[in-house]
C-alpha positions as CSV (number, residue, x, y, z in Angstrom):
1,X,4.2,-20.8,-8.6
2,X,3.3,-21.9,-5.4
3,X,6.7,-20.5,-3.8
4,X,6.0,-16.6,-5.4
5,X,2.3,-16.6,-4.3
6,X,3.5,-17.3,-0.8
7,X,6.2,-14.7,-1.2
8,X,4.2,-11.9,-2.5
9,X,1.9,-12.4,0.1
10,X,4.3,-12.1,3.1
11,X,6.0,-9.4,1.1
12,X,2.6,-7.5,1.4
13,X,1.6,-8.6,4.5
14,X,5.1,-7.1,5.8
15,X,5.1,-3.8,3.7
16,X,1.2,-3.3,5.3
17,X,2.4,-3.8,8.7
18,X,5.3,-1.5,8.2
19,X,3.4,1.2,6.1
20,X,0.6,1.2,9.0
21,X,3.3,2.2,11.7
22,X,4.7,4.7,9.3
23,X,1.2,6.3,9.1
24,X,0.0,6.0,12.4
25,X,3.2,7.1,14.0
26,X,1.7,11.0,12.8
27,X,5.6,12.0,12.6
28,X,5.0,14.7,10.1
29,X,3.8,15.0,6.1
30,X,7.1,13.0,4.7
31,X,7.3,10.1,6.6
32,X,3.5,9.5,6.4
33,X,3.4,10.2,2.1
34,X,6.1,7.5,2.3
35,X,3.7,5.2,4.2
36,X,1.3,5.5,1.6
37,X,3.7,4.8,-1.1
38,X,4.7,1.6,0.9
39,X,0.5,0.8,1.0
40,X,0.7,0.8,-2.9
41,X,3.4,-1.1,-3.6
42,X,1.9,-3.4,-0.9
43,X,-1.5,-3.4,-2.7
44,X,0.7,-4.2,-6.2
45,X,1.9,-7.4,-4.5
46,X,-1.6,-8.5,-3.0
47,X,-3.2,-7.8,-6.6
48,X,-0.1,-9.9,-7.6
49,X,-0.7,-12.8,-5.3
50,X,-4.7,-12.9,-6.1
51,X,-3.9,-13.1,-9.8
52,X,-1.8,-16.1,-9.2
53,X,-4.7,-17.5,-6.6
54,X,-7.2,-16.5,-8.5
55,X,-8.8,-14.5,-5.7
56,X,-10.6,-11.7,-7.8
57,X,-12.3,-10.6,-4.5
58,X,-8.6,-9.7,-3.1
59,X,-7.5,-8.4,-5.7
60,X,-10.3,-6.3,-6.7
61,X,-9.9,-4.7,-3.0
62,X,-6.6,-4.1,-3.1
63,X,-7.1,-2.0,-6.7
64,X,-9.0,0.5,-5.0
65,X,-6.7,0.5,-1.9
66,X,-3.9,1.2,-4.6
67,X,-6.1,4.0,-6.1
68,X,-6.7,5.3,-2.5
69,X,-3.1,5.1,-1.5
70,X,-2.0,7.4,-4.4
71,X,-4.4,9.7,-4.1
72,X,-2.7,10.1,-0.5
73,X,1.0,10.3,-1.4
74,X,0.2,13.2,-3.7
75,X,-1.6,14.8,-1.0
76,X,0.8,14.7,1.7
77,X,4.3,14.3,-0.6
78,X,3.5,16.1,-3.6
79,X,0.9,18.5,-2.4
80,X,1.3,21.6,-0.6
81,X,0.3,21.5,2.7
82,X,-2.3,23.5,3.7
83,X,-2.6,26.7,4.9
84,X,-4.3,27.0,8.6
């Protein structure tokens, strides 16, 4: 067990970092929804890995981070944009 926990963890750790330069990068609506989508599969894997560590404060973060991060790939992927 010990081998996944460390694996989901770097697995998040490197979607975060990843999703964050997606994001931050501002290159348009597409590439930034798809940012956010890689946030909540990133938050999945940290909810995963505090499961497994028992680390409810972790995973209890990441759970709204994951409700955040969906809320944001429907606005900019799903969404239209905005007029203005």
């Amino acid at each position: 067990m010990d081998t996944l926990t460390t694996v989901l963890k770097w697995a998040a750790s490197g979607g975060g970092i990843i999703a964050a330069t997606m994001v931050s990068l501002d290159l348009g609506r597409r590439l930034t929804g798809w940012g956010l989508v890689l946030f909540a599969v990133s938050a999945v894997a940290w909810m995963g890995g505090a499961v497994l560590t028992r680390d409810f404060a972790l995973g209890t973060q990441n759970a709204v981070l994951l409700v955040i991060d969906l809320y944001g790939a429907y606005r900019y992927l799903i969404r239209k944009a905005p007029n203005g």
